[in-house]
C-alpha positions as CSV (number, residue, x, y, z in Angstrom):
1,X,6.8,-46.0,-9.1
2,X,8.9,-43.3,-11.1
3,X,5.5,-41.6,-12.5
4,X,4.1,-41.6,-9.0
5,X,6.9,-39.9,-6.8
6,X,7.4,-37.0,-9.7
7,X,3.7,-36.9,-9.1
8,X,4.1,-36.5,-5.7
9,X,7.0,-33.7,-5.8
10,X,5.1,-31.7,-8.7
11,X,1.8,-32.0,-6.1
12,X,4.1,-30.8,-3.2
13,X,6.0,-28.4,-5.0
14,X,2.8,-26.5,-6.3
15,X,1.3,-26.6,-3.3
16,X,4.3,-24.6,-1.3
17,X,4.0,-22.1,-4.5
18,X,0.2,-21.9,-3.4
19,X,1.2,-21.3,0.0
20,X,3.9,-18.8,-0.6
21,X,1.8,-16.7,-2.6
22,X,-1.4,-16.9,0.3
23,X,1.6,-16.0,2.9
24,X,2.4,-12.9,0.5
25,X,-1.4,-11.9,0.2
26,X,-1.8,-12.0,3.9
27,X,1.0,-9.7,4.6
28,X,-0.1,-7.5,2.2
29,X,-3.9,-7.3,3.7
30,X,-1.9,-6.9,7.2
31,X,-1.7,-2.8,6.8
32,X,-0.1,-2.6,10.5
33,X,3.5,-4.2,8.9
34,X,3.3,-1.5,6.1
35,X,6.2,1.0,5.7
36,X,5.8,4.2,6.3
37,X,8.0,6.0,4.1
38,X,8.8,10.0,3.4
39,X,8.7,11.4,0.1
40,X,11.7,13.6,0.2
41,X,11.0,16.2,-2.1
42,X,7.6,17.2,-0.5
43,X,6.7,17.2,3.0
44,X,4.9,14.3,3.3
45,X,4.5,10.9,3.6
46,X,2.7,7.4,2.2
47,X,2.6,3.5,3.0
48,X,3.4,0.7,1.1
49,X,3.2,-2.7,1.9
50,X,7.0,-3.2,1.6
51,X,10.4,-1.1,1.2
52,X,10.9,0.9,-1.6
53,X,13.7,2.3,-3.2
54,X,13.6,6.3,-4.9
55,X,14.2,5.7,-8.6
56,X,14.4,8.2,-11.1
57,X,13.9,8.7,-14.9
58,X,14.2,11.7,-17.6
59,X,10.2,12.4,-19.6
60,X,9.7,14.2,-22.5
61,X,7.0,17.4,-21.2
62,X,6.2,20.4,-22.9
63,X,9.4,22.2,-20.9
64,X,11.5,19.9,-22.5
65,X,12.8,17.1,-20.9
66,X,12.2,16.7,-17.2
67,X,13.4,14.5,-14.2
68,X,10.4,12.2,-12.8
69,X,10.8,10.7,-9.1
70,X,8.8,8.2,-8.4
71,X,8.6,5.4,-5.7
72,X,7.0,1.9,-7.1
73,X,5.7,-1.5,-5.3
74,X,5.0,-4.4,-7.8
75,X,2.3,-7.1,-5.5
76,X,2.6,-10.1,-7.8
77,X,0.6,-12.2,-5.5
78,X,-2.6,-10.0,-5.9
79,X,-2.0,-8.5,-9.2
80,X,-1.6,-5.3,-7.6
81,X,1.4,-2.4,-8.5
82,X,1.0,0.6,-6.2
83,X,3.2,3.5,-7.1
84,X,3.9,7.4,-6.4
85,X,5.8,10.2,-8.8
86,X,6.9,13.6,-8.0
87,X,7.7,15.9,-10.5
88,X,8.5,19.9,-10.0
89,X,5.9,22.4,-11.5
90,X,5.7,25.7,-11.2
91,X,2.6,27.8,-10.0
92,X,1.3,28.7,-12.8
93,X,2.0,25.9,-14.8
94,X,0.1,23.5,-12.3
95,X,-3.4,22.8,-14.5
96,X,-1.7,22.6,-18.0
97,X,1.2,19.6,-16.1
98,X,-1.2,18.1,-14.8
99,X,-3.4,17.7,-17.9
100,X,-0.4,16.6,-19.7
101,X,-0.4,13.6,-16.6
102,X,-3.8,12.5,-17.5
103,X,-2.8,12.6,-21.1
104,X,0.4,10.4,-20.5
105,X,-1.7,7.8,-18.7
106,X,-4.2,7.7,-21.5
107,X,-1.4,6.9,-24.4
108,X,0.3,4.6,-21.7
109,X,-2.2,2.2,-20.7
110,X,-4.1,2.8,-23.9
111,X,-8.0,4.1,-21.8
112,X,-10.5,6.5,-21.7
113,X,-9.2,8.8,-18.5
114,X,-12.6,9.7,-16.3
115,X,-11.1,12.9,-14.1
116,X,-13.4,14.2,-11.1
117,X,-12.4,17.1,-8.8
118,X,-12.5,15.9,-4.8
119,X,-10.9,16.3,-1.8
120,X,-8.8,13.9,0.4
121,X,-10.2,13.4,4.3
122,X,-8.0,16.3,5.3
123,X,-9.9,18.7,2.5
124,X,-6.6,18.6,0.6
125,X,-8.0,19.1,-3.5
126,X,-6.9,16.5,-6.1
127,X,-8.0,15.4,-9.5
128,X,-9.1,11.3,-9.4
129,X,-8.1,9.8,-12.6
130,X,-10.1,6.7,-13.5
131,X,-8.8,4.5,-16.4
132,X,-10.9,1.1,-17.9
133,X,-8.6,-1.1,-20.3
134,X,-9.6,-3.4,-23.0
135,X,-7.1,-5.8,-20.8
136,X,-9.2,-6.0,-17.9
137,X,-7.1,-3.2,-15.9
138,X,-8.2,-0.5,-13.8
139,X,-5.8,2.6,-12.9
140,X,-6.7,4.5,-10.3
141,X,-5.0,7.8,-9.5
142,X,-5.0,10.9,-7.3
143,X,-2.9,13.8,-8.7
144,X,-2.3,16.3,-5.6
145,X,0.4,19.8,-6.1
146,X,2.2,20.1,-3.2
147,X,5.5,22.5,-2.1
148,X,5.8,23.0,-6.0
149,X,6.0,19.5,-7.2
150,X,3.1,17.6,-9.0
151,X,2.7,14.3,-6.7
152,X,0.6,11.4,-8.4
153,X,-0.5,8.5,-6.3
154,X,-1.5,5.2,-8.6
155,X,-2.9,1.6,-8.2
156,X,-3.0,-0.3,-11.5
157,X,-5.4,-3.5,-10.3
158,X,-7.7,-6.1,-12.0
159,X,-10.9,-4.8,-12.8
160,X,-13.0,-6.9,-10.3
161,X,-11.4,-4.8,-7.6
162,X,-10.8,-7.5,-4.9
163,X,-8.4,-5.7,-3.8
164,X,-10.2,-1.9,-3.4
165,X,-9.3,-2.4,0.8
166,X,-6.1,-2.3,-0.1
167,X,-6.3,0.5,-2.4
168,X,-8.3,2.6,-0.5
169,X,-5.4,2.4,2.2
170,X,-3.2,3.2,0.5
171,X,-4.6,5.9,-1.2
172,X,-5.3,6.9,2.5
173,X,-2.0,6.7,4.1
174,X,-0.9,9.7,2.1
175,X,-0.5,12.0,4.8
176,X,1.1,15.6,4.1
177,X,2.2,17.8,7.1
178,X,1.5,21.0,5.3
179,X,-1.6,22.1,3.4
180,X,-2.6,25.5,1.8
181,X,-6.3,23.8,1.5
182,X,-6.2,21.9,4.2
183,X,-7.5,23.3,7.6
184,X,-5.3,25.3,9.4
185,X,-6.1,23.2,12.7
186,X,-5.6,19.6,11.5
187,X,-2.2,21.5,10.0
188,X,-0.8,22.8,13.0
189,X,-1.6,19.3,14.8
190,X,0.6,17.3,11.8
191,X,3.1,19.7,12.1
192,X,3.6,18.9,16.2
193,X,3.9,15.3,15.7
194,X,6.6,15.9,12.7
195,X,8.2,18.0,14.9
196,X,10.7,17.4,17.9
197,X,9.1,16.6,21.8
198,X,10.9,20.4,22.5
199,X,8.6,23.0,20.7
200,X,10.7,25.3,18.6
201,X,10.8,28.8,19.0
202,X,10.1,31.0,16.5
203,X,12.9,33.8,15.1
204,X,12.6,36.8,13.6
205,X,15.0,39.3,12.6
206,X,14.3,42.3,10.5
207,X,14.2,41.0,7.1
208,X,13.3,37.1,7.5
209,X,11.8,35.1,10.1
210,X,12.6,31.2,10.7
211,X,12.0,28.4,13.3
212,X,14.7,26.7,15.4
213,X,14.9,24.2,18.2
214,X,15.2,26.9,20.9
215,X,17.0,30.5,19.9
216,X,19.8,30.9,18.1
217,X,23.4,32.5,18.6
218,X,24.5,35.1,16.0
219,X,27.6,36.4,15.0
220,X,28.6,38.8,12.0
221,X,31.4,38.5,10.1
222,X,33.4,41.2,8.5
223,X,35.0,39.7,4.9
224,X,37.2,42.5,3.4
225,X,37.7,42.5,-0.6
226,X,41.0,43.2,-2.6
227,X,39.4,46.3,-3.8
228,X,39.4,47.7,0.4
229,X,35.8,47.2,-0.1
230,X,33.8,45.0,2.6
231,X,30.3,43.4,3.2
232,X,28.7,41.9,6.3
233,X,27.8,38.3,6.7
234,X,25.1,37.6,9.6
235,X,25.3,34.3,11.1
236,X,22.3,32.3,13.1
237,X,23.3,29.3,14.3
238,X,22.4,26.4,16.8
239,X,24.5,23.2,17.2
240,X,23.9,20.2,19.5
241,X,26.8,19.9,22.4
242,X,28.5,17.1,20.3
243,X,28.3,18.9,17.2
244,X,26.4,16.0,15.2
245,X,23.8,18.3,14.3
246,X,23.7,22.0,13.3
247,X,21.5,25.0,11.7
248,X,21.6,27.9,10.2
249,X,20.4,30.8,8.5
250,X,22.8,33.4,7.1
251,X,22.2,36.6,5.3
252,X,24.3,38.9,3.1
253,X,23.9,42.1,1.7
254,X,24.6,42.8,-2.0
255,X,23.2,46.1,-1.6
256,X,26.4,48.0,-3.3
257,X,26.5,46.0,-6.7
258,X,24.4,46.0,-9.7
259,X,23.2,43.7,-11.8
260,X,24.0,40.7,-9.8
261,X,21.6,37.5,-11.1
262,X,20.8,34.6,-8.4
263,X,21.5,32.0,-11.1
264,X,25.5,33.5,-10.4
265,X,25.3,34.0,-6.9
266,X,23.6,30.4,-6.0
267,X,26.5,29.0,-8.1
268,X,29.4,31.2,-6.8
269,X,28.3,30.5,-2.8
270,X,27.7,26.7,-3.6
271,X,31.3,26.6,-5.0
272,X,33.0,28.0,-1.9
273,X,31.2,26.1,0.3
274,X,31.6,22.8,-1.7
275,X,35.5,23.7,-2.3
276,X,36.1,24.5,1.4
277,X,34.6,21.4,2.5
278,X,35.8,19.4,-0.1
279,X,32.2,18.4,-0.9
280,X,30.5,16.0,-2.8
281,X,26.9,17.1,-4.8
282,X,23.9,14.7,-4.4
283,X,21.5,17.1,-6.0
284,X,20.5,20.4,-7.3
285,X,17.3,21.2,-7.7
286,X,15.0,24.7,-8.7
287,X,12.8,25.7,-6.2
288,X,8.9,27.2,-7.7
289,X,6.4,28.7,-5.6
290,X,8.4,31.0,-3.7
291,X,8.2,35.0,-4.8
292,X,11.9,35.0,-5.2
293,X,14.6,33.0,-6.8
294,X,15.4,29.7,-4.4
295,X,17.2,26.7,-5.0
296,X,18.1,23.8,-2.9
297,X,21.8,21.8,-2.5
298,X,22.5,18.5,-1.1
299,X,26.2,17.4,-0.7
300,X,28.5,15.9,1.1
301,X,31.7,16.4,3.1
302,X,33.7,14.5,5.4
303,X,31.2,12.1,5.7
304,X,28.6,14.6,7.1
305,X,25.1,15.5,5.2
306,X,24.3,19.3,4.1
307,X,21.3,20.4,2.9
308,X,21.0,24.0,2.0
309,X,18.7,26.6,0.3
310,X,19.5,29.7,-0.9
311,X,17.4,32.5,-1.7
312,X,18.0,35.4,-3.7
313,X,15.9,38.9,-2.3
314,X,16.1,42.5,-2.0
315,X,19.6,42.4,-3.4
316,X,20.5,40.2,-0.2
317,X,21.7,36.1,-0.5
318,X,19.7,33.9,2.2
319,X,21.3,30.6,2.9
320,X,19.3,27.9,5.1
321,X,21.5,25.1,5.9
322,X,21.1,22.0,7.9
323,X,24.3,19.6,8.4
324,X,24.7,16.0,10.0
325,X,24.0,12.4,9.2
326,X,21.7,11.4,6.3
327,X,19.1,10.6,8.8
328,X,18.8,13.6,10.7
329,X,19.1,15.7,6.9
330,X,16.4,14.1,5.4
331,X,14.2,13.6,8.9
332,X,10.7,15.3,8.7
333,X,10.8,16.6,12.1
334,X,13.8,18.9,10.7
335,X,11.6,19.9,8.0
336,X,10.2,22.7,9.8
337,X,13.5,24.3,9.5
338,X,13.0,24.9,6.1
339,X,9.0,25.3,5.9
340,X,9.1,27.8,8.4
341,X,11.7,30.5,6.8
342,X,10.2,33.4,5.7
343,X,11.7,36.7,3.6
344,X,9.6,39.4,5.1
345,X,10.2,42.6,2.4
């Protein structure tokens, strides 16, 4: 009797395992309870089939060592592990990073790398990776360069690709909201839905033009120096009646000093700011692709959110600043903010 009831709660027992793991499957192949989630550093988004976390990690690349983003779903009940990376690349350093990708998957999972040049169904260009292990894997990836970051989308499956479906959607949900390639139509229709139900207005002053929710106040400030010396500081700002959101855009001219470098000015503004608020830093990051220097804050104060880029042109400091709760910071319709600004000399 002893043999037969452990029997009988073995039998049981592997039978819930069987039905746990069908459960899991099922969800998985249900695409409508996927998440959709933004990828912060770029503007754009991608689904998986469950929350992730950001993690982070430090590579070795031919620029020394290097900070790699990346976002990562492990789908034990189909043998499937979706993941994307983001790391930042310069311009002109876009073809040789990404080679040095492909070459990194090839030592990591130990395959010939296939690469073919396409297009996603927005006519965005990528290069598909294809990898074939001895181990029966396949690895599957689409390495796009977007807003100055390398993004690489992978699935690493079985090779009898049961589970291509779910691949394919995934690969699909990858939805960017700006596009160089892309057409300029299906761009301007992902931007409206990113964006707010009020259609922002755009701003232009003489030597930058920006985007705000409607038009903005201004005010300049007069900040006089120990040496009776002064400079102007010209404020544009908008901030919702309860003050739980704000922007802004502020310039400076540095027009009577020499050999400033942005590197100094980026650090010395940052300070203030961070001092004066009693601030916390979240991150620092370099901005590429832009025709002058840039670089973008995220801190802390008072239990408010700032994010802030700064921009160093024509002898003149450019800050662009949004501050409220980490929701509304790091919310895509407020990207535009920051897409949208524009040195015109």
């Amino acid at each position: 009797m002893l043999k037969k009831s452990s029997f009988c709660i073995l039998f049981c027992l592997l039978m819930s395992i069987s039905s746990l793991f069908a459960q899991n499957a099922s969800s998985i192949n249900d695409t409508t309870k996927w998440a959709n989630t933004p990828l912060k550093f770029v503007f754009a988004t991608i689904k998986f089939p469950q929350q992730t976390n950001l993690e982070k990690k430090d590579i070795y690349t031919t620029n020394g060592l290097q900070t790699l983003y990346f976002f990562k779903s492990e789908l034990t009940a189909i043998d499937l592990t979706l993941s994307v990376s983001m790391r930042q690349v310069s311009t002109k350093e876009q073809k040789k990073a990404t080679q040095e990708e492909i070459n990194r998957m090839a030592v990591q999972y130990g395959g010939y790398p296939n690469v073919y040049k396409e297009k996603d169904k927005n006519g965005r260009n990528y290069d598909y990776v294809l990898i074939h292990t001895l181990e029966g894997k396949a690895i599957s990836s689409r390495i796009f360069y977007i807003d100055g970051y390398l993004v690489i989308l992978s699935s690493v499956a079985n090779q009898t690709n049961k589970n291509q479906t779910v691949v394919d959607y995934f690969f699909d949900s990858f939805t960017p909201f700006s596009s160089i390639n892309s057409n300029e139509n299906n761009v301007a229709e992902k931007n409206k839905q990113a964006s707010s139900e009020i259609p922002w207005a755009v701003f232009k002053e003489v030597n930058f033009t920006s985007k705000f929710p409607i038009e903005p106040n201004s005010k300049t400030y007069v900040v006089q120096q120990a040496d009776s010396s002064y400079y102007l500081i010209k404020n544009y700002y908008l901030q919702k009646g309860d003050k739980s959101l704000s922007y802004l855009v502020s310039e400076r001219s540095y027009t009577y000093q020499l050999g400033i470098t942005a590197d100094s000015l980026f650090k010395t503004a940052f300070d203030a700011l961070k001092l004066e608020g009693k601030g916390k830093l979240k991150s620092e990051t370099n901005l590429f692709g832009y025709k002058f220097p840039a670089k973008e804050y995220v801190f802390t104060s008072r239990k408010a959110y700032y994010r802030l880029r700064y921009f160093f042109a024509n002898n003149a400091l450019y800050q662009v600043m949004i501050a409220g709760n980490k929701k509304q910071v790091t919310d895509l319709k407020n990207e535009q903010f920051f897409q949208s600004f524009q040195i015109l000399q």
